[in-house]
C-alpha positions in Angstrom: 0.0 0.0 0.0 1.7 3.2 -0.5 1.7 5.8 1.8 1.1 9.7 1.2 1.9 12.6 4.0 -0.8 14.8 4.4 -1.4 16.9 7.5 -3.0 15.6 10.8 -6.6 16.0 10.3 -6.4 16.0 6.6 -6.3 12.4 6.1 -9.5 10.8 4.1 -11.6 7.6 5.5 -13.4 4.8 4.2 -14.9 5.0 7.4 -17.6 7.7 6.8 -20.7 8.5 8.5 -22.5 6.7 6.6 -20.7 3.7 7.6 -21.0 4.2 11.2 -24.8 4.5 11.1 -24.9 1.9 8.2 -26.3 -1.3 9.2 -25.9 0.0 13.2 -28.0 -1.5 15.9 -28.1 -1.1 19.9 -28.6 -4.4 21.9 -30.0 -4.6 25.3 -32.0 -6.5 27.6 -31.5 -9.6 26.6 -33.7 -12.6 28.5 -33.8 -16.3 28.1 -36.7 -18.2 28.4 -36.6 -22.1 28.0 -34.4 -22.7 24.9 -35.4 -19.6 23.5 -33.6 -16.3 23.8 -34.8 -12.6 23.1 -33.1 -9.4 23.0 -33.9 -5.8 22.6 -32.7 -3.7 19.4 -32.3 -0.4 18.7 -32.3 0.3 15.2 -31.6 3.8 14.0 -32.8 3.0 10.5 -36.3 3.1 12.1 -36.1 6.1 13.9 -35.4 4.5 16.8 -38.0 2.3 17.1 -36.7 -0.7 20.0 -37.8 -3.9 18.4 -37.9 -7.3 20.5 -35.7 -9.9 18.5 -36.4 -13.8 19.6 -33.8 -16.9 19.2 -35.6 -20.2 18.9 -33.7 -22.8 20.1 -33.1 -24.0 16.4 -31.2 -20.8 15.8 -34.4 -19.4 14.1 -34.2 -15.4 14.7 -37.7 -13.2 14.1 -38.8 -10.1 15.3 -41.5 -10.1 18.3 -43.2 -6.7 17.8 -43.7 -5.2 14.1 -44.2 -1.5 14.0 -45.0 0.9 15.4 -44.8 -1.2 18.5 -41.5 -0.4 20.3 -40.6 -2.1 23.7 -39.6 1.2 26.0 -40.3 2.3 29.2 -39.5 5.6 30.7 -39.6 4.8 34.5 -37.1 7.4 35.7 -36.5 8.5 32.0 -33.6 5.9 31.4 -35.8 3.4 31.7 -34.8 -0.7 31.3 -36.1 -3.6 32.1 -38.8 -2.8 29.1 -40.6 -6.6 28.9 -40.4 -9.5 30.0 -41.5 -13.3 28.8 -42.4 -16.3 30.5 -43.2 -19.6 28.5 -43.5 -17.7 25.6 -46.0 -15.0 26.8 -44.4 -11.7 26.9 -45.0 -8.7 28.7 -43.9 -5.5 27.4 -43.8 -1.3 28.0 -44.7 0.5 24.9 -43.1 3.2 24.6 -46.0 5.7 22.8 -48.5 5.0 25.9 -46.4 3.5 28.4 -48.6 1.0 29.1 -47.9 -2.7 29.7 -49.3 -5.5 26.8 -49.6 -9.1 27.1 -48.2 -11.1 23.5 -49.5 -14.7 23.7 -47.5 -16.9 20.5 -49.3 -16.0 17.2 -51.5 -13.4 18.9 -51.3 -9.5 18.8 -50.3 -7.2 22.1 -53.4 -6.7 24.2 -53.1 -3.9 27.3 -53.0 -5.1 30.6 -52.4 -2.4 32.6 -55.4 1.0 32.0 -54.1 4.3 30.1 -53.1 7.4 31.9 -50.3 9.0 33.0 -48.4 5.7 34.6 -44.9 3.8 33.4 -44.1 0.2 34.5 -40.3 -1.4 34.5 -38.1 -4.3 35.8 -41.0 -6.7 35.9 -40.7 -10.2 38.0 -43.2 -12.6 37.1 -45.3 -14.2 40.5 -46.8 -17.5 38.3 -48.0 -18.8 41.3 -51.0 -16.2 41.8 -51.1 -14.9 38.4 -49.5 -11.4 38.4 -46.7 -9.6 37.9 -44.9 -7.7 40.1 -43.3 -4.4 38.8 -42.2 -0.8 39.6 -45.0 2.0 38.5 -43.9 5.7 38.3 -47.5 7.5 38.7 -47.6 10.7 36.5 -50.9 11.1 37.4 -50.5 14.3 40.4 -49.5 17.1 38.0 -47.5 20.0 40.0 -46.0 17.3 42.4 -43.1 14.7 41.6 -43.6 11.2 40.3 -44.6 8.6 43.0 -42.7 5.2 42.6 -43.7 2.4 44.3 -43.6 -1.6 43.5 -47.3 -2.7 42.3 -48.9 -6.3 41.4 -50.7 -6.2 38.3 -53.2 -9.3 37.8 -52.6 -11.1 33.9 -55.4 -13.6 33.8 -58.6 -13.3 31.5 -60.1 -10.9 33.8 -58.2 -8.3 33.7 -56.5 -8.2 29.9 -59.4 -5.6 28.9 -56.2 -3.3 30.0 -57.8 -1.6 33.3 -55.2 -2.4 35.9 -53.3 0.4 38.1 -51.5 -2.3 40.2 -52.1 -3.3 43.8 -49.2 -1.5 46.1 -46.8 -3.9 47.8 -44.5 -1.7 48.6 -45.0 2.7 49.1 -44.1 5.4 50.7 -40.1 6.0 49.6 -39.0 7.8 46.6 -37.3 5.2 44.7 -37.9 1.7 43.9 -36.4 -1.0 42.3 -35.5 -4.9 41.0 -38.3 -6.3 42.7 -37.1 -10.1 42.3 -39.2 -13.2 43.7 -37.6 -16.2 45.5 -38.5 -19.7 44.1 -41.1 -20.8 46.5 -42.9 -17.3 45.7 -43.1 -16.4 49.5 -40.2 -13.6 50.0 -40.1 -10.4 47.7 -36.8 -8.7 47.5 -36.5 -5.3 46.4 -34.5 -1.9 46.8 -35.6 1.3 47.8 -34.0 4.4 48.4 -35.2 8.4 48.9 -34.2 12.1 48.0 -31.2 13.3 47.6 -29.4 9.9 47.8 -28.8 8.1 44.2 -29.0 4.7 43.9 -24.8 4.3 43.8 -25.1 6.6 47.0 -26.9 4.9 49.4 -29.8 2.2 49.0 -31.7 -0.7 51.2 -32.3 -3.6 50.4 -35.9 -4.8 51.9 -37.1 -8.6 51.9 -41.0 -8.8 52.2 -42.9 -11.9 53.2 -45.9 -12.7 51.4 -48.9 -14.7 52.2 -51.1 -16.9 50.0 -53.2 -14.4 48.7 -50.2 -11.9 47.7 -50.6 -9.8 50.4 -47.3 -8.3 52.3 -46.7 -9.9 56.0 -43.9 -7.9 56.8 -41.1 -5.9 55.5 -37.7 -6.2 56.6 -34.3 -4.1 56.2 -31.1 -7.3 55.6 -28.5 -4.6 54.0 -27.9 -1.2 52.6 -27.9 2.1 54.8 -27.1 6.0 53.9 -23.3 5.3 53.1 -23.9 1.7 51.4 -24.8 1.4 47.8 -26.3 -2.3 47.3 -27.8 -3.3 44.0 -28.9 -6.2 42.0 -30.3 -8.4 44.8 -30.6 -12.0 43.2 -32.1 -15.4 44.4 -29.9 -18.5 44.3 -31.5 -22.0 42.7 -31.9 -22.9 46.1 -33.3 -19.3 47.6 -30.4 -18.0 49.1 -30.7 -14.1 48.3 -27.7 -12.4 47.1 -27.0 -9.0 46.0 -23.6 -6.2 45.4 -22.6 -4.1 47.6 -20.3 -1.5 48.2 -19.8 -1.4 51.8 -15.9 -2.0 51.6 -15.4 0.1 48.6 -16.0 -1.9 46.2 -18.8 -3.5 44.5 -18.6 -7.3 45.6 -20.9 -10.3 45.4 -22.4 -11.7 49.2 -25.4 -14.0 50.2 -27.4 -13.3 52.9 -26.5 -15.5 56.0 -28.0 -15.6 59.3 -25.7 -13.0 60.5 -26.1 -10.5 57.3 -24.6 -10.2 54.3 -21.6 -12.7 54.0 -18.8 -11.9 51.0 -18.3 -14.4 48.4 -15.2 -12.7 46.5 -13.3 -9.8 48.6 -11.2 -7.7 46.5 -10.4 -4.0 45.1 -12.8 -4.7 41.8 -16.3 -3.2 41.3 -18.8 -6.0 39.7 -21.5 -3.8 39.1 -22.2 -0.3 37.5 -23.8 2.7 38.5 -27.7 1.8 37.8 -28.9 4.8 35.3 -31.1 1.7 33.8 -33.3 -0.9 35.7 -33.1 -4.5 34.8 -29.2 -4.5 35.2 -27.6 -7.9 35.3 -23.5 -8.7 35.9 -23.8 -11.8 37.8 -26.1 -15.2 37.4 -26.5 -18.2 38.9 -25.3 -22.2 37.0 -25.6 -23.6 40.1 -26.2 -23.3 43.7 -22.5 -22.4 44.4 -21.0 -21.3 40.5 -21.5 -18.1 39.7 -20.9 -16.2 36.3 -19.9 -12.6 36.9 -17.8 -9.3 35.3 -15.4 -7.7 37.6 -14.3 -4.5 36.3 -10.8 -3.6 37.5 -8.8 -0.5 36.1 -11.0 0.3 33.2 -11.4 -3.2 32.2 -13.9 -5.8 32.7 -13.4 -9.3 32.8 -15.5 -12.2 33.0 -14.9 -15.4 35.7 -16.4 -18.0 37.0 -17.1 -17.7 41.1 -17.3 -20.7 43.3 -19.4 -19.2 46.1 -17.8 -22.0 48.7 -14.1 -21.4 48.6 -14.1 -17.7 47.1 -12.0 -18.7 44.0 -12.8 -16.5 40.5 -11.6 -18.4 37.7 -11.2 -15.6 34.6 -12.3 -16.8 31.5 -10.0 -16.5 28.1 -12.4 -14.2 25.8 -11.6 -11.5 23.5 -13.7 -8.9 25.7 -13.2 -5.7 27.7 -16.8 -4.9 28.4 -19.3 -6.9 30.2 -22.9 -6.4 30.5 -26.2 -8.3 30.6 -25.1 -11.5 31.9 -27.3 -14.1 31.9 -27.4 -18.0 32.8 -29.5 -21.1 31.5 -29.5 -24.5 31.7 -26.6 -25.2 29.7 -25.5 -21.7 28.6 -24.6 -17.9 29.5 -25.7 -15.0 27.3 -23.9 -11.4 27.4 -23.4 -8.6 25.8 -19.8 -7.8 25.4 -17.4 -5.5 23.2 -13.4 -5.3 23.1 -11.7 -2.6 21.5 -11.3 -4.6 17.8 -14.9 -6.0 18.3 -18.4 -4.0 17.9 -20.8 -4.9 20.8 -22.2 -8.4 20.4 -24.7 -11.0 22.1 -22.4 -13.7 23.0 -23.5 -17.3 24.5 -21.2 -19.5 25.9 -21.4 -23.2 27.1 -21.5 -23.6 30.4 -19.2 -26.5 30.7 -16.6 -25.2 28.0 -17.2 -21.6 27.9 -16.8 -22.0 24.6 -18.1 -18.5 23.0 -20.7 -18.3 20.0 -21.6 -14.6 18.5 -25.2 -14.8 17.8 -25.7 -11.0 17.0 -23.2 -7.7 16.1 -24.6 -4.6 16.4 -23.6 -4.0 13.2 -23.5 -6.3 9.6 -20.0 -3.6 8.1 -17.7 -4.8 10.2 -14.6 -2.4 10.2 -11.1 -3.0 8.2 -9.3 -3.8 11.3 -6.3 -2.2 9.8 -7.8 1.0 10.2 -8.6 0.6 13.9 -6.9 2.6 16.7 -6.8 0.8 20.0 -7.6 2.5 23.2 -4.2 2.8 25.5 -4.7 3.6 29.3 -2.9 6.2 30.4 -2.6 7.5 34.4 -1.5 10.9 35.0 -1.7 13.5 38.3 -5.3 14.8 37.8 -7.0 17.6 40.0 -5.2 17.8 43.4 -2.4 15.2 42.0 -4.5 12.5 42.1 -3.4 9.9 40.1 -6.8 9.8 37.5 -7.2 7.6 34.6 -8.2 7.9 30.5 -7.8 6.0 27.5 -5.7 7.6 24.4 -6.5 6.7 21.1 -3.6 7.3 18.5 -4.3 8.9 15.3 -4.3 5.5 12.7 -4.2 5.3 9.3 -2.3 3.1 7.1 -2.8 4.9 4.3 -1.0 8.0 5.8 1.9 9.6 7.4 1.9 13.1 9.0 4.8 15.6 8.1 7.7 15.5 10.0 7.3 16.9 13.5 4.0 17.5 13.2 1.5 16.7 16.2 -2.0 15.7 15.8 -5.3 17.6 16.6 -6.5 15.9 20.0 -10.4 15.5 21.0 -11.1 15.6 24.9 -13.8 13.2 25.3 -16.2 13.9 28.7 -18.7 10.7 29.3 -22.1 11.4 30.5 -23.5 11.1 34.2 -20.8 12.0 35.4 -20.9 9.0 37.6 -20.5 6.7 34.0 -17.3 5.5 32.8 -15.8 5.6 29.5 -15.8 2.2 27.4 -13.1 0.4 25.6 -15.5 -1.5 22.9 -15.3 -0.4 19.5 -16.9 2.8 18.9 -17.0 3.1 15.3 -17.6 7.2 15.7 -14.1 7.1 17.3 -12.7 5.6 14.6 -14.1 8.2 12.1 -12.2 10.6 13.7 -8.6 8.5 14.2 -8.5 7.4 10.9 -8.7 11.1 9.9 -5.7 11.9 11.8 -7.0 13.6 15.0 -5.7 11.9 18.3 -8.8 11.3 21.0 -8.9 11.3 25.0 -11.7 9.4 26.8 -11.5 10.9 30.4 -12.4 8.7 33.1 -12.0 12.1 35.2 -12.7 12.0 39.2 -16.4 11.0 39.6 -16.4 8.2 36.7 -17.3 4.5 38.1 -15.2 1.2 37.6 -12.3 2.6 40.1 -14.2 2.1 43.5 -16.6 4.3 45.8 -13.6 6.8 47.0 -13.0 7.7 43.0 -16.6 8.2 42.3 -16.9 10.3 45.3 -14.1 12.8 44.3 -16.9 14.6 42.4 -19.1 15.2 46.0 -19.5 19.1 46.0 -17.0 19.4 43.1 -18.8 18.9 40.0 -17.6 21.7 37.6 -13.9 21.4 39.2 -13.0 18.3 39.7 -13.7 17.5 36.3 -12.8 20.2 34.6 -9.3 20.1 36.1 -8.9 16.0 35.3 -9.8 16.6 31.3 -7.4 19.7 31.2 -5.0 17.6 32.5 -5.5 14.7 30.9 -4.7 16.9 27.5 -1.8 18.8 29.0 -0.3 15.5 29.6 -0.2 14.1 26.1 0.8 17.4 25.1 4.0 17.3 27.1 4.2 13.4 26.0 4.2 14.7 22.6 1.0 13.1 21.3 -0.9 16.1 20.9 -0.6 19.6 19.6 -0.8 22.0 22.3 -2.7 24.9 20.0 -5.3 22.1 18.2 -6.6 20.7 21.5 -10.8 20.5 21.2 -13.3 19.0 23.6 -16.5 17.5 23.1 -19.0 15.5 25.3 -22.9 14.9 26.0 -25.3 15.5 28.7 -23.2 15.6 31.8 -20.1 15.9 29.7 -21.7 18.0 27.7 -21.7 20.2 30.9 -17.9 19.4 31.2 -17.1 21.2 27.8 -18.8 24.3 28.5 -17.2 24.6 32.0 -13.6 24.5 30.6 -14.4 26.2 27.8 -15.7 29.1 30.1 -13.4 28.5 32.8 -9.9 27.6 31.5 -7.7 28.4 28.1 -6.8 25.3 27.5 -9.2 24.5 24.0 -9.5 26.2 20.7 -13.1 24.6 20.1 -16.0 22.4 21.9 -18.8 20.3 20.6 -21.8 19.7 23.3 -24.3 17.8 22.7 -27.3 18.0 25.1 -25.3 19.7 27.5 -26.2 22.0 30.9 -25.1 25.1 30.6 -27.6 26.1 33.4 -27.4 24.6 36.9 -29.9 26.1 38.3 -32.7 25.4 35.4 -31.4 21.7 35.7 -32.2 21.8 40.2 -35.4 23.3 39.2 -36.6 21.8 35.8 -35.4 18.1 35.8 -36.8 14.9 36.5 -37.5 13.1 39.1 -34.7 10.5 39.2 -32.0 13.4 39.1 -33.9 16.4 40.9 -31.8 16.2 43.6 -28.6 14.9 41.9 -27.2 18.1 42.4 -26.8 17.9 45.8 -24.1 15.8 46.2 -22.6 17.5 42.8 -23.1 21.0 43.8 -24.9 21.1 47.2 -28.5 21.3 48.4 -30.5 23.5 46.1 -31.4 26.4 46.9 -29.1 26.8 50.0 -26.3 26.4 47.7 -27.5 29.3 45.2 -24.2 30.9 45.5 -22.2 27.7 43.8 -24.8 27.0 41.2 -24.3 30.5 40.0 -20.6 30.9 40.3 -20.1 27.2 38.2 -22.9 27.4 36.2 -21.2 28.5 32.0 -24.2 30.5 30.9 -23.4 33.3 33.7 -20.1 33.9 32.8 -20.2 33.9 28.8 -17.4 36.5 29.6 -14.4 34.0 29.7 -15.6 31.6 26.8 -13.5 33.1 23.6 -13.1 30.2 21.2 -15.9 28.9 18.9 -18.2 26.0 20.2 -21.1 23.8 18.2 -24.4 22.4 19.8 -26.4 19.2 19.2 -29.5 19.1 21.1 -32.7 16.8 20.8 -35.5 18.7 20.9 -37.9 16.9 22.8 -35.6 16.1 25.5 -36.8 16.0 28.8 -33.4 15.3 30.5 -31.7 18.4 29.7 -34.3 20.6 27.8 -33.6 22.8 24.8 -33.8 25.7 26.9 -30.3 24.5 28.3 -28.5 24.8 25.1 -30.2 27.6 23.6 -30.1 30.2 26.4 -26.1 29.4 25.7 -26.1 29.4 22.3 -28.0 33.3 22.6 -25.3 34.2 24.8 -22.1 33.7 22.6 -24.1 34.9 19.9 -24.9 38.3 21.5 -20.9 38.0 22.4 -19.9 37.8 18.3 -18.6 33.7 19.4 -18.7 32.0 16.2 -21.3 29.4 17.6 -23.6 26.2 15.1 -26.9 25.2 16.7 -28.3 21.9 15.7 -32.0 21.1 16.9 -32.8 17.7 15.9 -37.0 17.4 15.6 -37.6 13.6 17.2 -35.0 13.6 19.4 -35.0 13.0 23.1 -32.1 12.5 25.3 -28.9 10.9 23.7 -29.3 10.1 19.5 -31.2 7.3 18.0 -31.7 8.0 14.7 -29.7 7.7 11.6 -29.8 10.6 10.2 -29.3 12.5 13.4 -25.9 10.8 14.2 -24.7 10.9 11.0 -24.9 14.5 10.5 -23.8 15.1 14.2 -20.9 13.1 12.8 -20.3 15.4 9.8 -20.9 18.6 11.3 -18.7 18.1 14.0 -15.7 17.2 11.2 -16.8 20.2 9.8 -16.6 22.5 12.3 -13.4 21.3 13.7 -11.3 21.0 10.6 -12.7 24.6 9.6 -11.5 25.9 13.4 -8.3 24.3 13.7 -7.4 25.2 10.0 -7.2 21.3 9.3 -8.3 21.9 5.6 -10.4 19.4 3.3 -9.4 16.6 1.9 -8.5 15.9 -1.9 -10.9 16.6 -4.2 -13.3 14.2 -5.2 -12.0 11.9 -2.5 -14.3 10.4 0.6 -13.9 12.6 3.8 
């Protein structure tokens, strides 16, 4: 192949938008019922739409719901744990009423629970009185927050004319969650937490005896507490309850003995993450005492066998560095996994071999590996000198050489949350950018998860610092490693990050250019206008609203428009209900008044995070655009692919 030196920046790509979004699906929620397995998809190329995918156990794939039907709930706006199936019945949200339908095999969705303003999620099926068992976020109190609580919902004949509310088991707290049913249907586990903790702050988790008839004998408190985060509570084959915790710093795997929770597998690795979604699963059961799990240590997760008895974690050989959606069967595991030369994929494995089968990609392209820049983890002193962590991603192109002595343009990335993490899996929209010669940093900055409770909690108070300072430094330190030019440095990030980018844009010198997308600009519209999940998210960011008026104000970007100079472009989904329009656009009027060269892009459709085609392909393009015009990259050759 020969080679040709062009600038950093400048280099052309057979990877184009069009081939990230080509062909692209999102996988999620997978479940396995009997020898058949379904899956959730999200498929951009119908405008988002989640379809239910089903396995038969012949290998036979076929999609559950046709359109319009898309399986979605929006139980505290992130929603998961959409549907559920149980010998071949399926219970589902839909996401344009929010209402849950029974699917019998060859029939058509009929309503089970009445309209109005309710959302179910993260259902448990009680066979042995003929319900389910669910969490319901009640709309229905306009002018007053949400109220969560977890509800039985009858499914026999009776009731499918679609007029159930749900019977309250448990009430009275803000937050709810994984309601899960032992085997002998007499003890409901579940979590529960309240205002202003979130659920990887502090939760409890509750057991509840249940009579015959369904109804609750008693409620009691076996874990969790205002500086314990436990999640995922689980029932062994033989009833033993289990759960994560993060009592010691980490999240571990225990069972609950008679004297509390007991630890299965001590050690300085986190096997769960933060729960922005319901219906979470990194552990399941083969047996009584064998455990499949992913521990995520430094960045990186991993997958193992546990034996619960002696406490030893046998790691399994597979081409993965991200874990999610584990789940067990009879004779085989199903996950969802990525690794940074591998898309995400639905992955089985046998449980005796762990032999590993790919049974879907999210996408049908796959990319010329040639062309693929791995992530490398870099440390370096972050904000106080603390050592902080991020992944660097090397401009990569076979096809090209820079110039001699030149450095390439770097991207800052900022993940959302902020308590999220960055991932190593193949992200083809990386690769867009590598492959065209810019450099990129994914910031793992104080506050991101995978590193332990004490990393996470370096954000407490400090949101709009802490950060800020980690992502400046992360880019200063490839600078003085060489691997990035010092006066082409640009950052871009969504949502949270998106928040990121505007503060060290307005705050520090350290960027010519940022890209937000969906990000707050305003902290005190967000205390005041968001939902209810994250109204009081900001408290342990920022501090209690409105006591804290003073810090809101002094870190919030669109008050001090002043010390932003450089040009910046915004990507914002117009029916979002996360962080509204308003958030953008009340920043996007500022710089404008200022004479900041500033794009606005209001995508009609859009909600929180991009779903649709055409919307990430032209946040894709626009964003080259922008950049290469700032940073005085130039174009590519003529009539050559960008």
């Amino acid at each position: 192949m020969s080679v040709t030196i062009a600038p950093y920046g400048t280099w052309t790509s057979p990877i184009t938008s069009d081939v990230v979004v080509r062909d692209a699906i999102g996988l999620s929620d997978a479940r396995i019922d009997g020898d058949d397995l379904y899956w959730i998809e999200l498929r951009p190329s119908e405008r988002g739409r989640l379809v239910l995918v089903r396995q038969r156990g012949d290998g036979r794939c076929d999609d559950v719901l046709a359109p319009p039907w898309s399986a979605r709930t929006r139980v505290h706006e992130y929603g998961g744990g959409a549907f559920l199936v149980s010998e071949g019945t399926v219970y589902f949200s839909n996401d344009a009423d929010q209402r849950v339908y029974c699917l019998e095999p060859g029939g058509q969705p009929v309503p089970v629970t009445a309209a109005g303003d309710r959302r179910f999620a993260d259902a448990t099926h009680d066979a042995i009185r003929g319900r389910l068992i669910l969490v319901r976020e009640d709309h229905r109190v306009h002018g007053r927050e949400p109220v969560n609580s977890v509800v039985a919902v009858e499914t026999g004949n009776a009731q499918l004319a679609g007029d159930a509310e749900g019977v309250p088991i448990a009430e009275g707290h803000d937050f709810y969650a994984a309601p899960r049913l032992s085997p002998d249907g007499r003890r409901l586990a579940f979590l529960r937490w309240n205002h202003p903790a979130m659920p990887w702050d502090a939760t409890e988790l509750c057991v509840a005896t249940l009579e015959a008839d369904g109804s609750v004998g008693g409620v009691e408190v076996v874990a969790g507490g205002p500086e314990e985060s436990v999640l995922q509570p689980m029932w062994s084959p033989g009833g033993v309850l289990h759960c994560l915790s993060d009592r010691t710093g980490w999240w571990n795997l225990y069972r609950l003995g008679s004297g509390g929770l007991e630890a299965l597998c001590p050690r300085a690795a986190d096997f769960a993450r933060p729960p922005w979604a319901l219906g979470q699963a990194t552990y399941g059961f083969a047996s009584e005492t064998l455990v499949l799990c992913a521990a995520r240590e430094t960045g990186s997760t991993r997958l193992g066998w546990l034996d619960t008895e002696d406490g030893t974690l046998r790691r399994l050989d597979l081409p993965y560095t991200e874990i999610d959606q584990i789940l067990v069967g009879n004779r085989s595991a199903v996950f969802i996994a990525s690794a940074p030369d591998r898309p995400a994929e639905l992955v089985r494995i046998d449980i005796r071999s762990s032999e590993p089968t790919v049974l879907r990609s999210t996408t049908t392209s796959p990319l010329d590996n040639r062309l693929i820049s791995r992530p490398q983890l870099i440390t370096f002193p972050g904000c106080d000198g603390r050592e902080t962590f991020a992944f660097h991603y090397p401009p990569h192109n076979p096809g090209y050489e820079p110039p001699p002595g030149e450095r390439p343009p770097l991207i800052v990335r900022c993940h959302g949350g902020p308590t999220s993490a960055a991932s190593t899996g193949l992200n083809p929209g990386y690769q867009f950018w590598t492959s065209r010669g810019f450099a990129i940093v994914d910031v793992d900055y104080g506050g991101s998860s995978g590193y332990g409770r004490a990393y996470r909690e370096r954000l407490r108070l400090r949101w709009g610092v802490v950060d800020v300072e980690d992502v400046v430094a992360a880019a200063q330190a490839l600078v003085d490693q060489g691997q990035a030019d010092p006066k082409r440095l640009v950052i871009m990030g969504g949502s949270a990050g998106g928040f990121t980018v505007l503060a060290a844009l307005t705050f520090r010198d350290a960027f010519s250019a940022g890209a937000s997308l969906y990000g707050v600009s305003d902290l005190e519209a967000l205390a005041r206008d968001t939902h209810k999940f994250e109204a009081r998210y900001l408290d342990g960011l920022i501090g209690p609203w409105p006591e804290a008026r003073a810090v809101y104000q002094a870190r919030s970007p669109v008050r001090h428009v002043d010390g932003l100079s450089c040009p910046v472009i915004f990507f914002q989904g117009a029916e979002d209900a996360i962080v509204p329009p308003a958030q953008s656009e009340r920043m996007v009027d500022a710089l404008r008044r200022k004479g900041i060269p500033v794009e606005y892009e209001l995508y009609p459709g859009e909600q929180h995070g991009f779903r649709q085609a055409a919307t990430i392909k032209r946040t894709l393009d626009a964003s080259l655009d922008f950049f290469r015009r700032v940073l005085g990259a130039g174009a590519p050759a003529p009539g050559r692919p960008s």
